[in-house]
Rosetta silent file (secondary structure, phi, psi, omega in degrees, C-alpha in Angstrom):
SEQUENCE: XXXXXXXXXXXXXXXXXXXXXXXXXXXXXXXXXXXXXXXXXXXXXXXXXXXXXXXXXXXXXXXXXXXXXXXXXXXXXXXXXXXXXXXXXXXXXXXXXXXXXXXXXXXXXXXXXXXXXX
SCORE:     score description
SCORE:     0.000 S_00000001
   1 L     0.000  -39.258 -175.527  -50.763   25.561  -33.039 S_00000001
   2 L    95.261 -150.345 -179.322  -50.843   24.649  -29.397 S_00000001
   3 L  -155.365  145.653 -163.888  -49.520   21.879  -27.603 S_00000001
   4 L  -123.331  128.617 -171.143  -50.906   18.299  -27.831 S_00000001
   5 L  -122.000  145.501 -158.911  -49.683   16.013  -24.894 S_00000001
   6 L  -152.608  149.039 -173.652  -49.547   12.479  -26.011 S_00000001
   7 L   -89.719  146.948  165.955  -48.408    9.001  -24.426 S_00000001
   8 L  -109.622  143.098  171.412  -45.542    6.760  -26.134 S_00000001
   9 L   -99.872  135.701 -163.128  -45.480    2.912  -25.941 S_00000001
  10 L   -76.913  144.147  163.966  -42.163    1.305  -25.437 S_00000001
  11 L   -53.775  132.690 -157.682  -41.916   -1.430  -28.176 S_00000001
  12 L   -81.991  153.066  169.371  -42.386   -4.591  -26.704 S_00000001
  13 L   -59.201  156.037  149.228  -39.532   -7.760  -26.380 S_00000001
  14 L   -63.080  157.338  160.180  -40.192  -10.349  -29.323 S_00000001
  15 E   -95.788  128.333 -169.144  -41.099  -14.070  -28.432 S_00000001
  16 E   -83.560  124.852 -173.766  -37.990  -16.293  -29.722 S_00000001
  17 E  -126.025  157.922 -163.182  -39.752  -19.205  -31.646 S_00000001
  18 L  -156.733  116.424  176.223  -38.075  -21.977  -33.340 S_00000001
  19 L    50.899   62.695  176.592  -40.236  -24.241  -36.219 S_00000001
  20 L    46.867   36.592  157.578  -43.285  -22.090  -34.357 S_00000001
  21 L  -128.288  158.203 -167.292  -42.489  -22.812  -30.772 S_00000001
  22 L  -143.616    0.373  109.651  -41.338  -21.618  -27.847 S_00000001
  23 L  -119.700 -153.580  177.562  -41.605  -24.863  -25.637 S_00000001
  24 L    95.717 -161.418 -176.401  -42.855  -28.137  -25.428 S_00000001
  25 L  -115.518  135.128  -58.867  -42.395  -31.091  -27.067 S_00000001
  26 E   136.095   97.090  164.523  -41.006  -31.271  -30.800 S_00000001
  27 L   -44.661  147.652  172.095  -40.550  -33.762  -33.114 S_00000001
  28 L  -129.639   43.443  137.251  -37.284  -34.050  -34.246 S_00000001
  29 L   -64.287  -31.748 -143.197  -38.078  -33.952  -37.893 S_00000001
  30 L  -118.884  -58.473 -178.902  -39.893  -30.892  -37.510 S_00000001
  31 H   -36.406  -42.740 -168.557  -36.717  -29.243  -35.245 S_00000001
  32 H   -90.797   32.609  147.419  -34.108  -30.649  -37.927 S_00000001
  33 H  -141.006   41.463  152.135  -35.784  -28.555  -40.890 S_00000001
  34 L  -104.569  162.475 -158.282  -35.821  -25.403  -39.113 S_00000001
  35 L  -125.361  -30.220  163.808  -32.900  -23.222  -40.164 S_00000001
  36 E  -160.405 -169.920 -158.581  -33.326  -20.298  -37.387 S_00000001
  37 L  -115.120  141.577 -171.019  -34.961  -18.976  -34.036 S_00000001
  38 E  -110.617  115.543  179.927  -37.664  -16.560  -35.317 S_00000001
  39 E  -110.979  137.876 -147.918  -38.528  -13.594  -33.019 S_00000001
  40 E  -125.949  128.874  173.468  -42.550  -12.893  -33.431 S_00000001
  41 L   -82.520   87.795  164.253  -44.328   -9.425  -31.883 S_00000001
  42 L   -52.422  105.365  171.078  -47.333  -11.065  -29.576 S_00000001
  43 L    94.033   39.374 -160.021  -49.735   -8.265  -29.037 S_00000001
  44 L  -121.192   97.581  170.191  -48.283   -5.627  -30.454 S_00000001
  45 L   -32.943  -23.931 -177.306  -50.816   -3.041  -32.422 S_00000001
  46 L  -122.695  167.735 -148.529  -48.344   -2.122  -35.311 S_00000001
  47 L   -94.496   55.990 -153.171  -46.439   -4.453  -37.730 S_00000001
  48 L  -109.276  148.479  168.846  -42.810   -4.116  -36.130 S_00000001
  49 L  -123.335  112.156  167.834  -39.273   -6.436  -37.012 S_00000001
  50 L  -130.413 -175.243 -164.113  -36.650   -7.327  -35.313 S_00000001
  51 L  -124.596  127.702  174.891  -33.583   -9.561  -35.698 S_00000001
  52 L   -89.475  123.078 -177.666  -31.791  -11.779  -33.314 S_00000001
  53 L   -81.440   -8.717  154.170  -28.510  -11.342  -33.282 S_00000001
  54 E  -172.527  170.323 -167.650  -27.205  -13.675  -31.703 S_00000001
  55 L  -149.044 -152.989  168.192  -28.075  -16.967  -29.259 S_00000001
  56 L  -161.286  136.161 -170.718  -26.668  -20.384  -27.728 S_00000001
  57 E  -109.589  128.605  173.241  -27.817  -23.801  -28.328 S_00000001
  58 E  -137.446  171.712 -173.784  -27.252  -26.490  -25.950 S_00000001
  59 E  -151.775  142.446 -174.813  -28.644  -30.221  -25.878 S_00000001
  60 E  -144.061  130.050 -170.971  -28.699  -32.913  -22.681 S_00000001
  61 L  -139.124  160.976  156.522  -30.029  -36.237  -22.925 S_00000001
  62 L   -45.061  166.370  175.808  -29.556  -39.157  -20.390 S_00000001
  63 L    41.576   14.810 -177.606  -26.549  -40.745  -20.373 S_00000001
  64 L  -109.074  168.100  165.772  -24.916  -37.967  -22.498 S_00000001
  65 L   -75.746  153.079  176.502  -22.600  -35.387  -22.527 S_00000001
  66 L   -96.435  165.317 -144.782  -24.378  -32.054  -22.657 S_00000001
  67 E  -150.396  130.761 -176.949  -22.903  -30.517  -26.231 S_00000001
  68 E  -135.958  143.567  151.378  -23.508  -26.070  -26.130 S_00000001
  69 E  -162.361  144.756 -155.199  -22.616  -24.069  -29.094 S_00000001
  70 L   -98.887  117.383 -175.968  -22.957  -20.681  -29.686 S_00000001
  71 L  -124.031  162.350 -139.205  -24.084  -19.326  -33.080 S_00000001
  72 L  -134.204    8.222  128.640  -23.231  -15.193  -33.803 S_00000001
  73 L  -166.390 -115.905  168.420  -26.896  -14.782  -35.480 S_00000001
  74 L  -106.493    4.331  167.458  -30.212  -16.380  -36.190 S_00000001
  75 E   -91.103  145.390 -177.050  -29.342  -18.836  -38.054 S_00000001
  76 L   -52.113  131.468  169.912  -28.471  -22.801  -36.791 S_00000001
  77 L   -77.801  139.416  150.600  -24.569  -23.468  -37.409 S_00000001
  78 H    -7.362  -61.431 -175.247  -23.541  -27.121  -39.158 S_00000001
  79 H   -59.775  -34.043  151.566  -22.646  -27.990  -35.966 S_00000001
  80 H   -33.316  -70.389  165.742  -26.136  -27.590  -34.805 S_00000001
  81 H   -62.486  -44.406  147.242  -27.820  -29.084  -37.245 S_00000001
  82 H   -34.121  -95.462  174.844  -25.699  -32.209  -36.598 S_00000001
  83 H   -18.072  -57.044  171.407  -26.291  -32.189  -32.880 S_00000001
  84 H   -63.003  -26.319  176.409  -30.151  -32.076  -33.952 S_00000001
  85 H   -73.425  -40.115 -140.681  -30.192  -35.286  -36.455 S_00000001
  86 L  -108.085   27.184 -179.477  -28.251  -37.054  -33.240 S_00000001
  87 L   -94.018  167.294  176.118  -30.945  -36.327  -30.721 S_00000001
  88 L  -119.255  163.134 -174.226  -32.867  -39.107  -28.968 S_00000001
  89 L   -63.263  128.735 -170.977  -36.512  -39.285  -27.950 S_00000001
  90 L   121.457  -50.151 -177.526  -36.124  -37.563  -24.665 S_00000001
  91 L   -86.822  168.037 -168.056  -33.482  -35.385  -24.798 S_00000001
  92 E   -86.483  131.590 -168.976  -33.646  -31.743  -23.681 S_00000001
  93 E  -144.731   98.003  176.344  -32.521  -28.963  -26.487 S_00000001
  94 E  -100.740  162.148  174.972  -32.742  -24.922  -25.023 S_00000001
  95 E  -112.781  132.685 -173.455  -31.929  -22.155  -27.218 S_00000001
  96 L  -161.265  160.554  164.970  -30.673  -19.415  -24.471 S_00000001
  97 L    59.563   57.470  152.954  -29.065  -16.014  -23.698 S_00000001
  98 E   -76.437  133.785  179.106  -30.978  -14.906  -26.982 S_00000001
  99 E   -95.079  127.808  170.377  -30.055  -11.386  -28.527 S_00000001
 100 E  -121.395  120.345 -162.398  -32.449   -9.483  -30.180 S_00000001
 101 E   -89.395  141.230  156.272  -31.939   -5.992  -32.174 S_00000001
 102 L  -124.857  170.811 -161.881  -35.587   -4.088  -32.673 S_00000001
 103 L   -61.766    9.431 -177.009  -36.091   -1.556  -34.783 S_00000001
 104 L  -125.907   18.135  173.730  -34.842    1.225  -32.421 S_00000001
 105 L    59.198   22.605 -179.762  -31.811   -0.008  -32.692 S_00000001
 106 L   -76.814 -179.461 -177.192  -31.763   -1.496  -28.877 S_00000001
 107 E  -151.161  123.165 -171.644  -30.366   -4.966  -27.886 S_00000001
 108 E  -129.254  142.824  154.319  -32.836   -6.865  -25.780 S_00000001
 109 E   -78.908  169.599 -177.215  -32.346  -10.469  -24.024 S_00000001
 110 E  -146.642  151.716 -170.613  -35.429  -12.556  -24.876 S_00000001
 111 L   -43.763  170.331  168.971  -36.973  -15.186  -23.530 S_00000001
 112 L   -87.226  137.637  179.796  -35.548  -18.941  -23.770 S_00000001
 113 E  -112.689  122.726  166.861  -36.715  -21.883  -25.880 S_00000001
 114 E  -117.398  109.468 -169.256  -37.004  -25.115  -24.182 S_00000001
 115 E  -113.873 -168.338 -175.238  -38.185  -28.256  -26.097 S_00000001
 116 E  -147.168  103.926  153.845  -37.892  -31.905  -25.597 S_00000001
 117 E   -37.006  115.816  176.629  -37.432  -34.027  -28.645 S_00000001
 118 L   -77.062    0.000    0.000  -40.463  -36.979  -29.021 S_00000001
């Protein structure tokens, strides 16, 4: 048959996006009816999925306490969601030390989401 020499492409990280963002500024109606951080292949020629497994939410506003909690996959915990109705125009809300599984079974960190509540 012969031998065919051929390049491989490493699968790329996902971008972690949350109600289709990945910073900026956010209402926060349109933050408190998202239900999880989404991770989306930018640029990627084939049609690939992966799942985050797991992330940390934290929120800082003036004059507050900053409030972190840790959810164990991609979906927002109660406790989250709560934090998010009680934000104020202003405060600061990252998503961080996201885990992501791809389809090669690997465990990649991924980027950080940092919005600001309008």
């Amino acid at each position: 048959m012969g031998e065919f020499k051929f390049r491989l492409k490493r699968i790329p990280s996902p971008i972690a996006k949350i109600g289709g963002k990945k910073d900026g500024a956010i209402p926060k109606a349109v933050l408190a009816a998202q239900s999880a951080i989404i991770p989306e292949m930018e640029n990627f020629d084939f049609n690939v999925f992966s799942k985050v497994k797991s992330f940390k939410m934290s929120r800082y506003g003036k004059g507050r306490d900053p409030v972190e909690k840790s959810s164990d996959s991609n979906v927002l915990t109660a406790e989250m969601r709560d934090i998010i109705s009680n934000c104020r125009p202003g405060d600061k809300v990252y998503f961080e030390y996201i885990k992501a599984i791809l389809p090669d079974n690997t465990v990649r960190d991924i980027n950080a989401i940092t919005l600001t509540i309008q």
